[in-house]
C-alpha positions in Angstrom: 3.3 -76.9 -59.8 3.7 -77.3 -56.2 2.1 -76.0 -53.3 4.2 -73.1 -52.7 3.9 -71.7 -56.7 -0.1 -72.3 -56.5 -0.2 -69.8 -53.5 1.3 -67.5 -55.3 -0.8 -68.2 -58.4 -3.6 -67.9 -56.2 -2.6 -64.6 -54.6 -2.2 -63.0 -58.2 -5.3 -64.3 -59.4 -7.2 -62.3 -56.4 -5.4 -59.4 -56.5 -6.2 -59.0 -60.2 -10.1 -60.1 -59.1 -9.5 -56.9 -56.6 -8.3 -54.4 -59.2 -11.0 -55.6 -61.8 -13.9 -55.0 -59.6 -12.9 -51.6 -58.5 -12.6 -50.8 -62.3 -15.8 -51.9 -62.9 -17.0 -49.8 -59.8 -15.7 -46.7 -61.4 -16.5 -47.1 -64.7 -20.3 -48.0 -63.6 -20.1 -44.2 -62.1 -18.9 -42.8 -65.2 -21.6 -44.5 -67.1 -24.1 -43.4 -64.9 -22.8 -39.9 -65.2 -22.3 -39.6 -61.5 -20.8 -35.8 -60.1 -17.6 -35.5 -60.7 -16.5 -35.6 -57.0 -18.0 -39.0 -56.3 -16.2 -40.4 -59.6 -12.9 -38.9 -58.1 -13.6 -40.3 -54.4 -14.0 -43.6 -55.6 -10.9 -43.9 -57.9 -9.3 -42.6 -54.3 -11.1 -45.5 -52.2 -9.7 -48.0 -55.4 -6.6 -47.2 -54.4 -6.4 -47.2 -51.0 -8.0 -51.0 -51.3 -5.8 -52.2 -54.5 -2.8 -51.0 -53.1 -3.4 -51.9 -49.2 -3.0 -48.4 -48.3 -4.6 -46.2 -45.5 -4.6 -42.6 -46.8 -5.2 -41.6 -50.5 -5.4 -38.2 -52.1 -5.9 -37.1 -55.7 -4.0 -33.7 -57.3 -5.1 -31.6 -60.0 -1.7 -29.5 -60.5 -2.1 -25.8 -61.7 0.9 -24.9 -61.6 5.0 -26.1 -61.5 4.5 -24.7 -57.5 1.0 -25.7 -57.0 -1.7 -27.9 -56.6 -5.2 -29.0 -55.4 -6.9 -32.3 -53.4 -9.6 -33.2 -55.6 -10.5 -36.1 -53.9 -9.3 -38.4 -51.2 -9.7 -41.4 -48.9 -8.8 -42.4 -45.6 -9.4 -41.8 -41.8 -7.4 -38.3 -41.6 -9.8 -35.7 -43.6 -7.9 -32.8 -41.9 -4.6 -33.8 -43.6 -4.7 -32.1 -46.8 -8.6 -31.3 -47.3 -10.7 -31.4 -50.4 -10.0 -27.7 -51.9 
């Protein structure tokens, strides 16, 4: 293997480090039996960090036309508010 494939060996081997421990992060919350809304913020904040991403929000769908942020993450917390 040479130096070039161990980076990206490397690289893999941390970003599955990154998803694991946010997995264990919510599932520590679940068993705790933490509120429902801080369960659902963190899965939003997983994301945000696992997928390198600034703004997350979470749906529940009612209906084929609508919809409700039941969590999110990020700077902008007047773009599409909890509700």
């Amino acid at each position: 293997m040479d130096a070039t494939e161990r980076c990206g060996v490397d690289t893999e081997v941390e970003r599955l480090a990154e998803e694991h421990a946010a997995l264990r992060r919510v599932a520590t919350l679940v068993a705790r039996e933490a509120p429902r809304a801080e369960v659902f913020t963190a899965i939003a904040e997983a994301i945000c960090q696992v997928l390198g991403t600034e703004e997350t929000r979470m749906l529940r769908y009612h209906a084929p036309d609508s919809a409700i942020v039941t969590a999110r993450w990020g700077r902008f917390e007047d773009i599409m508010p909890i509700g």
